[in-house]
C-alpha positions as CSV (number, residue, x, y, z in Angstrom):
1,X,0.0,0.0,0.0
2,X,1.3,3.8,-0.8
3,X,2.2,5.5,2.2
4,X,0.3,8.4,1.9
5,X,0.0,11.4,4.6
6,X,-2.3,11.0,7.4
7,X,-4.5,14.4,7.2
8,X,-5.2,12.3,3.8
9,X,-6.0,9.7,5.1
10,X,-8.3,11.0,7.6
11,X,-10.3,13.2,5.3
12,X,-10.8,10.2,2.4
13,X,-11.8,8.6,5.4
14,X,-14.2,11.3,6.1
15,X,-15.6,10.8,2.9
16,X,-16.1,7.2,2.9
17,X,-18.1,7.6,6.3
18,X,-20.2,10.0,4.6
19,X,-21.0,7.5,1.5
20,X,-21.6,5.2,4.5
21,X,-24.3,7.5,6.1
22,X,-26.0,7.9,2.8
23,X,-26.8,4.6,1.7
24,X,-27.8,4.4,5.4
25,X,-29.7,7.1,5.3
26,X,-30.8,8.5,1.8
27,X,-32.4,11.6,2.8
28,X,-29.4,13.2,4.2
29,X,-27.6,16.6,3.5
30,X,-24.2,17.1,3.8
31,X,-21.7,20.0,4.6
32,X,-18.1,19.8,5.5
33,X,-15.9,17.0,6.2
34,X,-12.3,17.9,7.4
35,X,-9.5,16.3,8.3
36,X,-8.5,17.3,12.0
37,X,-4.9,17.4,14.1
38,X,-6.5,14.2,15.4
39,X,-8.9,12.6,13.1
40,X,-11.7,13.9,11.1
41,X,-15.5,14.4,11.4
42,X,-18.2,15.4,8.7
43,X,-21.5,17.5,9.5
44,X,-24.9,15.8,8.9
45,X,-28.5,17.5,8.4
46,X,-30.1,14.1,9.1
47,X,-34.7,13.3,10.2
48,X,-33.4,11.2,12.5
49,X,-31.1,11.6,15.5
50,X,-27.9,9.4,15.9
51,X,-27.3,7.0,18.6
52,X,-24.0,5.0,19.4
53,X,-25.8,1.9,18.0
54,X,-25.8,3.8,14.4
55,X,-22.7,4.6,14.5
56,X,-21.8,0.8,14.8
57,X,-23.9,0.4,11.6
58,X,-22.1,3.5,10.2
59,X,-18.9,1.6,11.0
60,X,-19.6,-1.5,9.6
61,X,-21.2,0.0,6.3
62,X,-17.5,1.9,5.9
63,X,-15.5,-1.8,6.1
64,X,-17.9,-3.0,3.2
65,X,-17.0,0.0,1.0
66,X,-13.3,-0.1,2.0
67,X,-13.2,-3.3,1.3
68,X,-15.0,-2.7,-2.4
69,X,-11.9,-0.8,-3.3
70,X,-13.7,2.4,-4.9
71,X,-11.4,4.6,-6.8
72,X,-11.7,8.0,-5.5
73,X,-12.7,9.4,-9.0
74,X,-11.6,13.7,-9.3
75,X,-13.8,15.6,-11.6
76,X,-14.1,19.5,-12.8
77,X,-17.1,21.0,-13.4
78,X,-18.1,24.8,-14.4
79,X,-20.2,26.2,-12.1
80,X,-23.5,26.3,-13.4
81,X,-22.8,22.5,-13.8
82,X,-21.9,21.8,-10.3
83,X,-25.0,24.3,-9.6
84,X,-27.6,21.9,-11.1
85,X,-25.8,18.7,-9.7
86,X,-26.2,19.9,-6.0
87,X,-29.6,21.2,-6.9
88,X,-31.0,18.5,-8.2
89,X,-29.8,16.5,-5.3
90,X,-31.2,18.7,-2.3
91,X,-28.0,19.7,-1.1
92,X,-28.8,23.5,0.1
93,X,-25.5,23.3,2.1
94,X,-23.3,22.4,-0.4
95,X,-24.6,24.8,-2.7
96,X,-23.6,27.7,0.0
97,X,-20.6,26.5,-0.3
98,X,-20.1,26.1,-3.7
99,X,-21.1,30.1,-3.5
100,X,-17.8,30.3,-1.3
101,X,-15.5,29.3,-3.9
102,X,-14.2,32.4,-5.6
103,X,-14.8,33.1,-9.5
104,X,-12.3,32.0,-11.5
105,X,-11.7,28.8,-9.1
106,X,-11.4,25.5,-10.1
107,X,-14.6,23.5,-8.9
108,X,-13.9,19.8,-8.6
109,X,-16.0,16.6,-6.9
110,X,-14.4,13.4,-6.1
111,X,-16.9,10.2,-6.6
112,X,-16.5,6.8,-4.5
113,X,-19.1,4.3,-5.4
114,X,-22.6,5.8,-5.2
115,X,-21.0,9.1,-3.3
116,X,-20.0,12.5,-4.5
117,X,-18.9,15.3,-3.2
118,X,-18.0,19.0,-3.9
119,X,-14.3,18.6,-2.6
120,X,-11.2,20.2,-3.7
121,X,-8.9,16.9,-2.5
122,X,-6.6,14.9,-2.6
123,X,-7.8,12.1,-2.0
124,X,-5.6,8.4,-1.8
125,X,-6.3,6.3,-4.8
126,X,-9.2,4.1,-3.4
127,X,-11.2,3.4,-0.2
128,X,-9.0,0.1,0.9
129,X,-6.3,2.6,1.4
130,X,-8.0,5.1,4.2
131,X,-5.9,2.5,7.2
132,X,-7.3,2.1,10.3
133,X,-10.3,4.0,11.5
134,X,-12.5,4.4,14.5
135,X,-15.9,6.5,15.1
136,X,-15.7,8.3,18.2
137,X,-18.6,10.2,18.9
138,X,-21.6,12.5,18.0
139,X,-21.9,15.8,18.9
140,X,-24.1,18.9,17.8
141,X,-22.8,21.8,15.7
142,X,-24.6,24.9,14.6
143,X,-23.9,25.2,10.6
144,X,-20.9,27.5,9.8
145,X,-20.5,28.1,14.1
146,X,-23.4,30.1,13.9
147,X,-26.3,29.9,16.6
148,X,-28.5,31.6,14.1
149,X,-28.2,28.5,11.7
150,X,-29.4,25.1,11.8
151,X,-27.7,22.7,14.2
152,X,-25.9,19.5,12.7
153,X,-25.4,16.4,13.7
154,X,-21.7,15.6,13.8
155,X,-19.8,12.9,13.6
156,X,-15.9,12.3,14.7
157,X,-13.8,9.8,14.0
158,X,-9.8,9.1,13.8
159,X,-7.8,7.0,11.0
160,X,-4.3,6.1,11.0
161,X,-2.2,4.3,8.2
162,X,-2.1,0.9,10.5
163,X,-3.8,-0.9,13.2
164,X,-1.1,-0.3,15.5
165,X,-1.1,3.4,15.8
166,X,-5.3,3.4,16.2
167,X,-5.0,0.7,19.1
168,X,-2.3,3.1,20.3
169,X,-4.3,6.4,20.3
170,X,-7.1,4.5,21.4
171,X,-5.8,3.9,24.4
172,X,-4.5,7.4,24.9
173,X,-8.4,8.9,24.4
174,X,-9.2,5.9,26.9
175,X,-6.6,7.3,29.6
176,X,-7.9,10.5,28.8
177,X,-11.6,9.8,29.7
178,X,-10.1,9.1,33.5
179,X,-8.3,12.2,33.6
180,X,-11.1,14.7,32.1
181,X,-10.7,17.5,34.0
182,X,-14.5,17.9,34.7
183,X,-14.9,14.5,35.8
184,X,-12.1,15.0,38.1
185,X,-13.2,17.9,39.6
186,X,-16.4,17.0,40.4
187,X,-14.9,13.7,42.1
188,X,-11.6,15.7,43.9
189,X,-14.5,18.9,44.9
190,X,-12.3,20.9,43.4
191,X,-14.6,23.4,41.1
192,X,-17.9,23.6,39.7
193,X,-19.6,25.7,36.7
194,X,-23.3,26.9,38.1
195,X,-26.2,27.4,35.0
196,X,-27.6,30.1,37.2
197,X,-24.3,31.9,37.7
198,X,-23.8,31.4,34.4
199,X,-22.0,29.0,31.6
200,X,-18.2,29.7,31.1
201,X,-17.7,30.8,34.6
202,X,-16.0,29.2,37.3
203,X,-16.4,28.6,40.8
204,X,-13.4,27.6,42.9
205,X,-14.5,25.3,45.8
206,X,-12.7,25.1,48.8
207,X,-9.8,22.6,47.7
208,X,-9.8,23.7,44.4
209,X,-8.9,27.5,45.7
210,X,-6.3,26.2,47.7
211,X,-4.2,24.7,45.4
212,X,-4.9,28.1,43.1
213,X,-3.6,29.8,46.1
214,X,-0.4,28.0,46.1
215,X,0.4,28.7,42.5
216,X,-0.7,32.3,42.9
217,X,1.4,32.7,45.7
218,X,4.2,30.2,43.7
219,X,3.8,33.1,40.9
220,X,3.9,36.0,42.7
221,X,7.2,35.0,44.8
222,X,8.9,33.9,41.6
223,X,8.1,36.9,39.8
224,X,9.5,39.2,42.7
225,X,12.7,37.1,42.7
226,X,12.8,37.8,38.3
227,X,12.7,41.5,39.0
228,X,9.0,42.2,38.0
229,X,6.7,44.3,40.1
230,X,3.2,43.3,40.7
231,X,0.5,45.7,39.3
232,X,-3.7,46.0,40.1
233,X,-5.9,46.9,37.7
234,X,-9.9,47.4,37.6
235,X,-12.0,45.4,35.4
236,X,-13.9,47.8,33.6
237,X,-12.5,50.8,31.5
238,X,-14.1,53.9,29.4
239,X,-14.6,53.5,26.0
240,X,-12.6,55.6,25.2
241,X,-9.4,53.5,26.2
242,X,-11.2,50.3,23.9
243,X,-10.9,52.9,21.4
244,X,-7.4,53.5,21.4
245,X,-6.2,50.5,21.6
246,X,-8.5,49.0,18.9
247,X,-10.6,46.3,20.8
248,X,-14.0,48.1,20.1
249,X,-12.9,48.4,16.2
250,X,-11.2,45.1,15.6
251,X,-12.4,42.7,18.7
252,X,-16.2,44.1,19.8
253,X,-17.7,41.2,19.2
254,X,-16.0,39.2,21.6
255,X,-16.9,42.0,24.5
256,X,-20.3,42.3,26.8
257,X,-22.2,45.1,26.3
258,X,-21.4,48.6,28.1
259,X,-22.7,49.6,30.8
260,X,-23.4,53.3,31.2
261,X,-22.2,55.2,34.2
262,X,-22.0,58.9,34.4
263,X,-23.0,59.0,31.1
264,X,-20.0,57.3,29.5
265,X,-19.9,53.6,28.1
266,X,-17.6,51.4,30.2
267,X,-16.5,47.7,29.1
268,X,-15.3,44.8,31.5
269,X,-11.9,44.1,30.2
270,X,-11.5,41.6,28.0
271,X,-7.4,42.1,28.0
272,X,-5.1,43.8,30.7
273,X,-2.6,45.8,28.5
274,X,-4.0,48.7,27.8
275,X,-4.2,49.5,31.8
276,X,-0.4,48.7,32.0
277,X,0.2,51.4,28.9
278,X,-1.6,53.7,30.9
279,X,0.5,53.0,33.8
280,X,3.6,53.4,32.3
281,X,1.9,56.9,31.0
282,X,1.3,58.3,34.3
283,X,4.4,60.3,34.1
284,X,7.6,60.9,31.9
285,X,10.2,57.8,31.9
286,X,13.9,58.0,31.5
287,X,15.4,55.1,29.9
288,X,17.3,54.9,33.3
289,X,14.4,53.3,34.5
290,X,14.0,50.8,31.7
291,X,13.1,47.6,31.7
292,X,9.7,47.7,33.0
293,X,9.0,44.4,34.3
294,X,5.2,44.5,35.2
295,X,3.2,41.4,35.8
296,X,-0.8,40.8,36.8
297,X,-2.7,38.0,37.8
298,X,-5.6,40.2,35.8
299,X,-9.3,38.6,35.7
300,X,-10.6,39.4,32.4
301,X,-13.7,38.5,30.7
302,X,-14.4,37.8,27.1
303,X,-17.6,36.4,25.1
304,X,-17.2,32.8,23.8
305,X,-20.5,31.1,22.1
306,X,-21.5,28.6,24.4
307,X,-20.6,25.7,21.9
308,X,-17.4,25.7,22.4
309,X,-17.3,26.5,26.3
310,X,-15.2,23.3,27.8
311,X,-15.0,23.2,31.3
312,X,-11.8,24.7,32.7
313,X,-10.0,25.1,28.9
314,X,-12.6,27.2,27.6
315,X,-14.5,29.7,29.6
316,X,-15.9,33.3,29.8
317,X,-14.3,35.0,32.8
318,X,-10.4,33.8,33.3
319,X,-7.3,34.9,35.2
320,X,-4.6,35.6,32.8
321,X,-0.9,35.6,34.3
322,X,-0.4,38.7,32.6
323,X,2.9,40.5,32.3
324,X,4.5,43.5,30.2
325,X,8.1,44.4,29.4
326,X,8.9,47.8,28.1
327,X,12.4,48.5,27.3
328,X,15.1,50.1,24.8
329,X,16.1,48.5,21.4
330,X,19.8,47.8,23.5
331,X,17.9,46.0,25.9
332,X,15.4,43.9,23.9
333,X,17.4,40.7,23.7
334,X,18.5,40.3,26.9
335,X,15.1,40.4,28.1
336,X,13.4,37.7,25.9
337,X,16.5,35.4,26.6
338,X,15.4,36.1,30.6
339,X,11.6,35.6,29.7
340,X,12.1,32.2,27.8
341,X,14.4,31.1,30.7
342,X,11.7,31.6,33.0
343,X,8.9,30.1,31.0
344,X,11.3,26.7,31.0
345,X,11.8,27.2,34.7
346,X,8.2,27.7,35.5
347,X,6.7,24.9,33.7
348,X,9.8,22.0,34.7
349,X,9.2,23.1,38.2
350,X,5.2,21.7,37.7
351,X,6.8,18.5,36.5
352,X,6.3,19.3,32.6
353,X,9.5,18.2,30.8
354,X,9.1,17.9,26.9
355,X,8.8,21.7,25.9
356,X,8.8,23.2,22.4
357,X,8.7,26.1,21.0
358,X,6.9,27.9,17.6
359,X,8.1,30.9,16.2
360,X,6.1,33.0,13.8
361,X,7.4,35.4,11.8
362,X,6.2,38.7,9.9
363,X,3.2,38.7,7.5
364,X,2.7,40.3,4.6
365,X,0.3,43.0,6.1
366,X,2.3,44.2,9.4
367,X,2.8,47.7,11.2
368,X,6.2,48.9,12.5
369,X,9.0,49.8,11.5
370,X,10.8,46.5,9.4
371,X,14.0,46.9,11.0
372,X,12.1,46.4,14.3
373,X,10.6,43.6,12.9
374,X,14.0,42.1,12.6
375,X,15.5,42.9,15.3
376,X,13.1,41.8,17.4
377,X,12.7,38.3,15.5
378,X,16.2,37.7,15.6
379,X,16.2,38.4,19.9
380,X,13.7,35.3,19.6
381,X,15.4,33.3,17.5
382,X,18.8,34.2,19.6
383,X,17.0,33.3,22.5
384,X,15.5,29.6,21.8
385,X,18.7,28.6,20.6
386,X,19.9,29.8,23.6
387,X,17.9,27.8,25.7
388,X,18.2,24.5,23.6
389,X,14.8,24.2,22.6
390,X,13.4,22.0,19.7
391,X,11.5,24.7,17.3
392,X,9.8,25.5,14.3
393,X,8.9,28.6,12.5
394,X,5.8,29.3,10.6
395,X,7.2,31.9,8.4
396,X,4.6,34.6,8.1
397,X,2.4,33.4,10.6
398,X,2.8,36.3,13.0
399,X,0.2,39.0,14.4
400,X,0.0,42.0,12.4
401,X,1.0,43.7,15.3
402,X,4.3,41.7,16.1
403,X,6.6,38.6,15.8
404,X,6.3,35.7,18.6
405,X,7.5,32.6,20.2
406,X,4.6,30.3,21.3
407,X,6.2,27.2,23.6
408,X,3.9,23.8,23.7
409,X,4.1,20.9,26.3
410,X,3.5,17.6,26.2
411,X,1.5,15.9,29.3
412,X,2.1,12.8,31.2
413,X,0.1,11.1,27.9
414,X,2.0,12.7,25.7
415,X,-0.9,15.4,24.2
416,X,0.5,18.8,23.7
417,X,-0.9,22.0,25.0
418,X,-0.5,25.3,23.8
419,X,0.8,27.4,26.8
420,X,3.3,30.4,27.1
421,X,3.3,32.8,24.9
422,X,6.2,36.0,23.9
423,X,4.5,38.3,21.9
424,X,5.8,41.8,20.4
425,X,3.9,44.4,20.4
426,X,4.5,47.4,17.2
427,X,0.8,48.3,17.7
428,X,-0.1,49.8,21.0
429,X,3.2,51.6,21.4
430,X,2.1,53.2,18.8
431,X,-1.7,54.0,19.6
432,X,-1.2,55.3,23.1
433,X,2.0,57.0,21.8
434,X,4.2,55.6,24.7
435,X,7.9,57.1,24.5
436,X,10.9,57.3,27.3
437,X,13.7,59.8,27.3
438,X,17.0,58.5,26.1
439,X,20.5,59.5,27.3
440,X,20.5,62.0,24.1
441,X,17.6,63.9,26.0
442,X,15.2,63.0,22.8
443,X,11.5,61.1,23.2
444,X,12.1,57.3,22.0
445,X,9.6,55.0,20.7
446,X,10.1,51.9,23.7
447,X,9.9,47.7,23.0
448,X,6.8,46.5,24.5
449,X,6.6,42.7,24.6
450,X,3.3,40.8,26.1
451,X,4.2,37.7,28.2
452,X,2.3,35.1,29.7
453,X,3.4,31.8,31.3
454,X,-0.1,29.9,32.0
455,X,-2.1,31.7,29.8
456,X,-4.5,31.6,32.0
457,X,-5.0,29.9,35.6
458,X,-8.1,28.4,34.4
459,X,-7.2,26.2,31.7
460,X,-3.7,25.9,33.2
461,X,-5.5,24.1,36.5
462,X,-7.4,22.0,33.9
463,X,-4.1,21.2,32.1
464,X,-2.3,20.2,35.8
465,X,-5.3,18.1,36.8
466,X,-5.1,15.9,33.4
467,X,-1.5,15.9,33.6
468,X,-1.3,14.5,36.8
469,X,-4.9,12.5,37.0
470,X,-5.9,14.4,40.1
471,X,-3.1,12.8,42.2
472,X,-0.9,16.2,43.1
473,X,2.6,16.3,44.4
474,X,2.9,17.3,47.9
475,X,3.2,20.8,47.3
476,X,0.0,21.2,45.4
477,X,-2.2,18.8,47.1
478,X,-5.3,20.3,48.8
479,X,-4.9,17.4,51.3
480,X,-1.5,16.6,51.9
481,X,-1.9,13.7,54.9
482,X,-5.1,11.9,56.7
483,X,-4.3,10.6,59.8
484,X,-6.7,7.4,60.2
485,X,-7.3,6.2,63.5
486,X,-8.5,2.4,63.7
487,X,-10.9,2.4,66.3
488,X,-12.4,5.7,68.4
489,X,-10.3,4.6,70.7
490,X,-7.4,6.3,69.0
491,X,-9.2,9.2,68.0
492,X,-7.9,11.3,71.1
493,X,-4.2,10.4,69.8
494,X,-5.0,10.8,66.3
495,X,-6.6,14.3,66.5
496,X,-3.1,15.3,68.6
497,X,-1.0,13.6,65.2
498,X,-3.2,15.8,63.2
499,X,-2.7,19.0,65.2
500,X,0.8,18.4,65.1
501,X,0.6,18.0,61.5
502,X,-1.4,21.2,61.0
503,X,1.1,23.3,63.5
504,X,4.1,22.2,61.2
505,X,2.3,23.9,58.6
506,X,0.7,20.9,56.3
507,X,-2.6,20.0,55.2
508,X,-4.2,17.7,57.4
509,X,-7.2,16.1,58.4
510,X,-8.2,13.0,60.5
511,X,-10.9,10.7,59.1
512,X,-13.1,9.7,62.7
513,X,-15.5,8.3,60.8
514,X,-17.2,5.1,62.5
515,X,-16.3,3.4,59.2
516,X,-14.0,0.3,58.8
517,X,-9.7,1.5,58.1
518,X,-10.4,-0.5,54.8
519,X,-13.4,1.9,53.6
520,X,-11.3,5.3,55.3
521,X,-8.0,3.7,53.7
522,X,-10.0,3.4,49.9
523,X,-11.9,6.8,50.1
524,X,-7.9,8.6,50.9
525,X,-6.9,6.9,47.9
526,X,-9.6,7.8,45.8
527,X,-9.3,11.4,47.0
528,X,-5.1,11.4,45.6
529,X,-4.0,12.2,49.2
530,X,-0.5,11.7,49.3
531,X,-0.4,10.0,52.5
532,X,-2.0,8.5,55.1
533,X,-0.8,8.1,58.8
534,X,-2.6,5.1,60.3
535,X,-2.8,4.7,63.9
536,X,-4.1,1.5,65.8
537,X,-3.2,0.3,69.3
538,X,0.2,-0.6,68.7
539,X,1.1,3.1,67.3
540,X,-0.9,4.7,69.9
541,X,1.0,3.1,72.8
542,X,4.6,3.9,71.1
543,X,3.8,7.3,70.4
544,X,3.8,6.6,66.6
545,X,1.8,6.3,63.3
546,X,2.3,3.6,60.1
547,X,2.7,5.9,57.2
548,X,1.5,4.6,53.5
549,X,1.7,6.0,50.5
550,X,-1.0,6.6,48.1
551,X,0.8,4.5,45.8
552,X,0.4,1.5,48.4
553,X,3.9,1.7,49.4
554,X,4.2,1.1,53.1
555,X,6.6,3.4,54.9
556,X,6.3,2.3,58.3
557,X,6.5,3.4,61.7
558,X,7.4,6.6,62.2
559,X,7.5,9.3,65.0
560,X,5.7,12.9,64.5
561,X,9.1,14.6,64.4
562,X,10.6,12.3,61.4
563,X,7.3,12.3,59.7
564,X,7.7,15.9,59.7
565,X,10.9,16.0,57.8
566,X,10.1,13.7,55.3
567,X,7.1,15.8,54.0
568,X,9.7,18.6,54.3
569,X,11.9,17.4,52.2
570,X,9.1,16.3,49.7
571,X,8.1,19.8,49.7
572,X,11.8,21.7,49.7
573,X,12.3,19.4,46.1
574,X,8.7,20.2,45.1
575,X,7.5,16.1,44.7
């Protein structure tokens, strides 16, 4: 068999399930079927709804036309032609998107068996050669994103060129499932999302908030010790400041409505940086005083449609690690080598390992001077060879406003996450007219680069639970020891342990429960506590407690004092 590429493979695929759903069900209408970073799905206007079961019928009606070894046929038709074909066939949606393609296009449809569609390819040579596939699911989706329209039925599924890779990312999505976020959350108590709060926003329950505390407080200390300063700002602004910095002209729709006080519009914020800018405005700056290191943990809010609203990784109201660095052009390299330094210390220190990074460069439509352009792509450049990373660029990819390095990690299950980001910005410098005084006495145009580590606590939490299935280190873990007395006889004793525990400032609790240690033992366990102090008669008389592991691992008999230093440790090397 050819080896062909697997976005290829996945969207012939895509095609052959849609041939399967129409001799399944002939009165269907059909939009888009892409291939995806992970698979491929295709959108369905169907009279009946979908269930599991059909898409084990769906499944098995692919294999026969796989295995009938359809050429994938590619055709070109003038418009008018492919016009009355769709026409004459029902298919409204197609025909919208036929109206997409511009004049002057090429207009082709690929045919496999009884099944065409308007497509613009390629395609493998026949359906026996679309490897190893699997339907996952079936989900509802508004046609072309838009609330306004239709919903769809959609279907996803995954193909790889053999047996060996699906099985593979099978179990991956199975391991996965366990560690969804949401599931975990509800099960660990660590957050919920309320309908009559609202969708998209998050409340932080009790064990939730504290291990947010210890990365806020993680964050803030770290960023002291990197020479930033910490900065407040308030969540609604005039319009006039949206103005100026362009979010009301080129980013509205993703704001809420004003609200009118003293007869002015006011937003919530839906970004941070223009109330830095007007910081930094406040008063003349000398280039003595450059950099400017200013960081926020900033709440901001913006609108997403509530489609794509995904428990902790997509939301409405978020906390973005926000930080700005406004310096001189002599200065500008330096910096981004010390940023990119700290992004890799920040994310090895919560256990994340495989790190690359993604550079995009200048696009054809950009503002700025082009020598500021290069410079400040070569200080990225400079700086992840510096730091050893693995990178590519996307050569144009970058923001009209400004070059970037965006770094990805890869979890415990090896998915990668889009996370940092060091972002140039030609834009606002220019808007608010932000300048510092150079030793020549003359105003000067500053650098201003945006910065973010997490992103945003949020999704970063959701990220950290997957990553480590719930089960913290020490250091993070909302519980960090239950002491678990045997009988109530020990409860006097154990309640001291715990005090103890709790004065040598851990996490403790003490499960007096009148349940068995077997059901206390099991519930720690399923809770991730990292360990459990178990005190019977024995450990009671000798002034004691057997310490386990949640991993099982027996530690035994230990005093309060040695206990003591062995979480100490634990936490000093952040396990």
């Amino acid at each position: 068999m050819e080896q062909y590429p697997v976005e290829m493979i996945r969207h012939s695929c895509a095609h052959v399930m849609a041939a399967a759903v129409q001799e399944l069900f002939p009165n269907a209408k059909f939009d888009i079927g892409p291939a995806t970073e992970d698979g491929f799905y295709y959108d369905f206007d169907l009279d009946v709804r979908l269930t599991n079961e059909d898409l084990a019928k769906i499944e098995d009606k692919m294999s026969e036309i796989a295995k009938a070894h359809y050429s994938f046929e590619r055709k070109v038709m003038d418009r008018a032609e492919a016009q009355a074909q769709l026409a004459a066939r029902g298919q409204n949606y197609k025909l919208e998107r036929l109206a997409d393609i511009p004049e002057g296009s090429e207009i082709t449809f690929y045919t496999c068996g009884n099944f065409t569609d308007l497509c613009r390819g390629p395609h493998v040579a026949n359906t026996n050669e679309i490897g190893a596939f699997k339907l996952l699911s079936i989900a509802g989706s508004y046609y072309r994103g838009d609330e306004k329209n239709p919903m769809l039925q959609r279907i996803y599924g995954t193909a790889f060129a053999d047996k060996k890779e699906l099985k593979a990312y099978l179990q991956r999505m199975e391991e996965a499932k366990k560690r969804d976020h949401r599931k975990l959350g509800k099960e660990l108590d660590l957050f919920s999302i309320s309908e009559m709060v609202g969708p998209g926003l998050v409340l932080w329950h009790p064990r939730g908030a504290y291990i947010r505390n210890v990365i806020e407080t993680f964050w803030r200390k770290e960023h002291l010790a990197h020479g930033y300063d910490l900065l407040y700002t308030p969540h609604i602004g005039r319009s006039q400041l949206w103005e100026t910095s362009g979010h009301l002209g080129f980013y509205k729709e993703s704001m809420y409505s004003p609200m009118s006080i003293d007869e002015f519009d006011y937003y919530v914020k839906p970004m941070n940086c223009p109330f830095h800018i007007e910081i930094y405005k406040s008063r003349v700056r000398s280039y003595r005083e450059l950099p400017c290191r200013w960081a926020e943990l900033g709440t901001v809010y913006r609108y997403e449609k509530s489609g794509v609203l995904h428990g902790l990784m997509r939301v409405r109201g978020f906390t973005q690690d926000d930080a700005h660095i406004i310096c001189t052009p002599e200065q500008i390299e330096s910096e981004i080598q010390e940023v990119l330094e700290f992004c890799l210390y920040i994310w090895k220190t919560f256990g994340f390992k495989e790190i690359k990074a993604y550079l995009s460069t200048r696009p054809a439509k950009a503002v700025g001077d082009p020598a500021r352009w290069e410079q400040a792509q070569k200080s990225l450049v400079s700086a992840i060879k510096a730091s050893g990373l693995d990178y590519e660029v996307d050569e144009g990819g970058g923001a009209f406003y400004g070059p970037k390095i965006d770094l990805k990690i890869k979890d415990a299950i090896g998915r990668e996450w889009q996370t940092s980001t060091i972002q140039f910005d030609f834009n606002l410098p220019e808007r608010f007219g932000i300048t510092y005084v150079g030793a020549d006495g003359q105003q000067h145009q500053p650098y201003m680069v945006h910065r973010a580590l997490f992103g945003s606590l949020e999704r970063f939490f959701g990220i950290l639970v997957e990553h480590y299935a719930g089960a913290f280190p020490l250091w993070l873990a909302p519980t960090q020891v239950r002491v678990i007395p045997i009988t109530e006889k020990q409860h006097e004793y154990a309640l001291k342990v715990t005090e103890g525990l709790k004065k040598a400032g851990f996490q403790a609790d003490c499960d007096t429960r009148s349940a068995s240690m077997g059901a206390k033992v099991k519930d720690a366990r399923l809770m991730r506590i990292p360990f459990m102090a178990v005190i019977g008669e024995q450990e009671q008389n000798s002034g004691t407690m057997a310490v386990r592991s949640r991993r099982e691992d027996q530690l035994g008999q230990m005093d309060l004092e040695t206990f003591v230093k062995k979480l100490q440790t634990e936490l000093e090397n952040r396990l």
